[in-house]
Each structure stands twice: as structure tokens, then as C-alpha cells.
C-alpha positions in Angstrom: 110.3 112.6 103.0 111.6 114.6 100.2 109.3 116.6 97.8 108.8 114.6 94.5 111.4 115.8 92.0 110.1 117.2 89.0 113.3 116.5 87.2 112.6 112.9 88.3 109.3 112.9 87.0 110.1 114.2 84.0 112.2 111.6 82.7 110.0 108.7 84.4 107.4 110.1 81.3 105.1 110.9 84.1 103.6 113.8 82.0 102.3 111.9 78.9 98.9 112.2 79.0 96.2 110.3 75.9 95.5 111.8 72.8 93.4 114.5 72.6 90.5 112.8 71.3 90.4 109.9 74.2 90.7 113.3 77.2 88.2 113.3 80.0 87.4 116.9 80.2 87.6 116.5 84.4 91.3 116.6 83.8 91.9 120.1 82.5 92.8 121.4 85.8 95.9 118.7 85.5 96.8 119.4 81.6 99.4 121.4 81.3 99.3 121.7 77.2 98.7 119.9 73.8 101.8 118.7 71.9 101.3 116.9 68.7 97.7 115.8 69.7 99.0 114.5 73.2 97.8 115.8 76.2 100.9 116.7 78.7 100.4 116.3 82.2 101.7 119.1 84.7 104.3 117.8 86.8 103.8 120.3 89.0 100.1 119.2 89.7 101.6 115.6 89.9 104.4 116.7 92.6 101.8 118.5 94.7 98.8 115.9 94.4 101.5 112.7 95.1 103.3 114.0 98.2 99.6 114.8 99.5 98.4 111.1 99.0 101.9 110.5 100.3 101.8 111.9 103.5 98.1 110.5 103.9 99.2 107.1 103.0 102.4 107.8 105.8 99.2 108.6 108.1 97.9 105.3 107.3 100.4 102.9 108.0 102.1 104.7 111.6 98.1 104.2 112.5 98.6 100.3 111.6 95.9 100.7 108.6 96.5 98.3 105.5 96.3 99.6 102.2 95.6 97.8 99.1 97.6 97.5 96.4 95.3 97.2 92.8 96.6 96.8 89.1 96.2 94.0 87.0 97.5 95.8 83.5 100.5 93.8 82.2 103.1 96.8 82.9 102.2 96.9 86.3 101.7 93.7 88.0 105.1 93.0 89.3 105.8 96.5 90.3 102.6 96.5 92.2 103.1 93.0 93.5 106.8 94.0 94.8 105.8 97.6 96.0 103.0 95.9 98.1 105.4 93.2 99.4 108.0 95.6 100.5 105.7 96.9 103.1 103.7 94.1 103.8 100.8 95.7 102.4 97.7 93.2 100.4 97.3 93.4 96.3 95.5 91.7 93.7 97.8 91.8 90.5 96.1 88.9 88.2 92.0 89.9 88.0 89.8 91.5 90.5 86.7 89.3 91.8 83.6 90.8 91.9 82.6 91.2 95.6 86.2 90.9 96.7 85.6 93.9 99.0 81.9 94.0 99.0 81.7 90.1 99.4 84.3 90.0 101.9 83.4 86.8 104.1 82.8 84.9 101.2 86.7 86.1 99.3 87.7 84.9 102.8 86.5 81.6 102.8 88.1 81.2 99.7 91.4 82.4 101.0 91.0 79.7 103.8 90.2 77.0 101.5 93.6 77.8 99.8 95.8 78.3 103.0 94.0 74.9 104.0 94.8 73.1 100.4 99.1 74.8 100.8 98.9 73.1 104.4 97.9 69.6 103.5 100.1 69.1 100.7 102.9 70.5 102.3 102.5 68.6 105.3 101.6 65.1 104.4 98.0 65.1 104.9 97.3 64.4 101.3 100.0 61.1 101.1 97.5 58.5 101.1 95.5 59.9 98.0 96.5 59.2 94.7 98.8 61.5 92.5 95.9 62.2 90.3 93.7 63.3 93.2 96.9 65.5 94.5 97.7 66.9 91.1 93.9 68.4 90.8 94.2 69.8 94.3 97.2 71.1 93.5 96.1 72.9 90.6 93.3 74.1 92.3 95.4 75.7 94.8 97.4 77.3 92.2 94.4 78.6 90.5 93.5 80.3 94.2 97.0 81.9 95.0 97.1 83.2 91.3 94.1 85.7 92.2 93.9 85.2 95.6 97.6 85.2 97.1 98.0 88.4 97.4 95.1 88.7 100.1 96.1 85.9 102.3 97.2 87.7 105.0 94.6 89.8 105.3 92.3 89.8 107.7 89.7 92.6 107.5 88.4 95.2 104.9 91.9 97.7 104.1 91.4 101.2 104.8 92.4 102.5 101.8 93.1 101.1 98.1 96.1 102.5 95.9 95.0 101.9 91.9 96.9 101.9 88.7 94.0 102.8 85.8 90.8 103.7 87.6 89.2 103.3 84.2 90.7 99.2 84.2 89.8 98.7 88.1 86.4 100.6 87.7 85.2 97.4 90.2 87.7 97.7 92.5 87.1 101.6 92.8 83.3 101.2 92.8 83.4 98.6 95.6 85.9 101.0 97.5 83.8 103.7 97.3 80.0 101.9 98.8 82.2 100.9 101.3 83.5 104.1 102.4 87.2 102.9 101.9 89.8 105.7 100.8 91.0 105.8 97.3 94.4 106.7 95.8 94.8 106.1 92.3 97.2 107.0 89.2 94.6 109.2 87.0 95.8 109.5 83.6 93.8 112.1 81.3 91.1 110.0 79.9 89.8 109.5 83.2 87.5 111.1 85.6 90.1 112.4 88.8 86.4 113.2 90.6 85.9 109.3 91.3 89.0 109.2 93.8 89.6 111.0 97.0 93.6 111.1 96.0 94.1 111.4 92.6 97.5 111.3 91.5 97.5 113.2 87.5 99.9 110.4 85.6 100.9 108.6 83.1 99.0 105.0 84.1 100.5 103.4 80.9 104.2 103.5 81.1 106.3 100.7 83.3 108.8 103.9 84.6 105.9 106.2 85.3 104.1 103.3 87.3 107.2 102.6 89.0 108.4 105.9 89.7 104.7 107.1 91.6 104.6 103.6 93.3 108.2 103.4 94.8 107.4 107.1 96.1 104.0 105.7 97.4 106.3 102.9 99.2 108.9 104.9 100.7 106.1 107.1 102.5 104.2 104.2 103.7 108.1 102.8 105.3 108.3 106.0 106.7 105.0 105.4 108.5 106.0 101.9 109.6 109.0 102.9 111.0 107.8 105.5 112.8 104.8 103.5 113.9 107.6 100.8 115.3 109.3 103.2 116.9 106.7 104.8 118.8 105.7 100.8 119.8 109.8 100.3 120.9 109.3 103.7 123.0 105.8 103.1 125.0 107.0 99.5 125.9 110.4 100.9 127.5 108.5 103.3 129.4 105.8 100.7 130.7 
């Protein structure tokens, strides 16, 4: 895995930090200057702290640990969403429920009750009910795959969380951390990098910066899987 390019991060817009006024002071290890009242982000900070939660995220997934995939800020859903389904990793892109982590049994009855609903009207189960009935269930089961879709797989607590805007998923991160579940995150300046055990010093707002730190996130976490499939392909032929 290549060291993150700073050229590359330069022009994602990775360094643009808040204004001054909105700075959490806990980032001045990660600001590199003022300009114009804007707070720039060092890249070099940003290189070094995202191939370190790289490499632990690599860790992660040749171990077979899931990590989950959090950001439900316009800009980032679908990047999020596709990042997560490219390594067949779990996110929540539309809201987070309270107790998703914390309240697991109970998100996972949920989940179950939306899998079930997907089955019987694909299957013909439902064919003797009237459309009305069908179209309410229907809905319903929309209205669970819109927040709960990207969990459905999933079938135990994730190991670790990957966030876009730890201020925005402050639930997410709190449940993460009374758990004991490891945190990555995108910490832009108006936020506290303290809260996560792999803060990443970014730009959280922009669509390129997001994508850029993500798809780098991804490629590491491939890396893992592949090697993780490999070592699998090479203890069966010797069994």
C-alpha cells in the first residue's frame, strides 16, 4: 500500500479546515496555518495519521473483523454506501438509531422483521392478501431497508466504526466508545480528535476530500481481504 500522496491530497481539498472562529482548540497539533480566517489542515499530519488507521484497518479485515461504515451528511452517503459495499463491509448512510450498537438484539430483530417482509413478498407468501394490505407492508419494508439495509448482513457487534463528522455522528461514536469498539473517523478542525482512537485531520465537508480518505480507507481494507483469502487458499492446500 502506497504512502498517501500529498500532491493527491492537496487537490482532493483535504486541507481546508472551519473558520477560525468555529476551531476546536484540540486540533492545533493538526493546523498547519490561518489563511483568510480559514484554518488549513497539515497534509502531512493527514498522510501520516491515514496510512496509520490504514494499515490498522488492513489488520482488521485479514483477521476477518467487520468494520462499520457511518455518515449520514448528504455529500457522503453514497460514497460511504459504495466504499462499504466494495468490501462487503456494514454502514448506515440515511439516520443513525439510537441503541443501534448499544441495543443490538433489539436493531436485529428489526433487521429480521425486514429480511422476513423482502421474503414474503418476493416469494408469494403475501398473494392471498389484498393489494392494499401488500402495499402497506411494502412500504414498511422500504421504510426498514432505508435505515436498516445497510446492516442486514450483519451478524454481530463490528469491531471497529469508520465516521465521516464525529461532531454529526456524536451517537454513533458515543455508542462505539461504551462498547469498547475502535473508532476511525474524518476529524475536521471544529472537532475534538481526543474522542477517536484513529483520527484522520480532514476536510469532513467536501464530496472529493470524503472520497479521496474513503477510497484510501477501502483499498487497505482489500488489501487485508486478499491477503486474509489467500492465507485461507494456502492452509487448505496444505491440510
Amino acid at each position: 500500500m502506497d504512502k498517501p500522496s500529498y500532491q493527491e491530497l492537496l487537490e482532493a481539498g483535504v486541507h481546508f479546515g472551519h473558520m477560525r472562529s468555529k476551531w476546536n482548540p484540540k486540533m492545533r497539533q493538526y493546523i498547519f496555518m490561518e489563511r483568510k480566517g480559514i484554518h488549513i489542515i497539515d497534509l502531512n499530519r493527514t498522510s501520516e495519521c491515514l496510512e496509520t488507521a490504514a494499515n490498522a484497518l488492513k489488520s482488521m479485515a485479514r483477521s476477518g473483523k467487520k468494520v462499520l461504515f457511518v455518515a449520514t451528511k448528504k455529500q457522503a452517503r453514497e460514497i460511504i454506501a459504495e466504499g462499504a459495499r466494495q468490501v462487503n463491509m456494514p454502514y448506515v448512510t440515511d439516520r443513525w438509531l439510537g441503541g443501534m450498537m448499544t441495543n443490538f438484539a433489539t436493531i436485529r430483530r428489526s433487521v429480521k422483521k425486514m429480511n422476513n417482509l423482502e421474503q414474503m413478498l418476493s416469494d408469494g407468501t403475501l398473494s392471498s392478501t389484498t393489494k392494499k394490505e401488500r402495499l402497506t407492508l411494502t412500504r414498511e419494508m422500504n421504510k426498514l431497508n432505508k435505515v436498516l439495509g445497510g446492516i442486514s448482513d450483519i451478524n454481530r457487534l463490528p469491531h471497529a466504526v469508520f465516521i465521516v463528522d464525529i461532531g454529526r455522528e456524536h451517537l454513533a461514536l458515543a455508542e462505539a466508545k461504551k462498547l469498547g469498539i475502535k473508532t476511525f473517523a474524518m476529524v475536521d478542525t471544529n472537532a475534538d480528535p481526543n474522542l477517536v482512537d484513529f483520527p484522520i485531520p480532514a476536510n469532513d465537508d467536501s464530496s472529493r476530500s470524503i472520497s479521496y480518505i474513503t477510497n484510501y480507507i477501502t483499498s487497505a481494507i482489500k488489501e487485508g481481504l486478499a491477503e486474509r483469502g489467500k492465507e485461507k487458499e494456502e492452509t487448505e492446500a496444505t491440510a
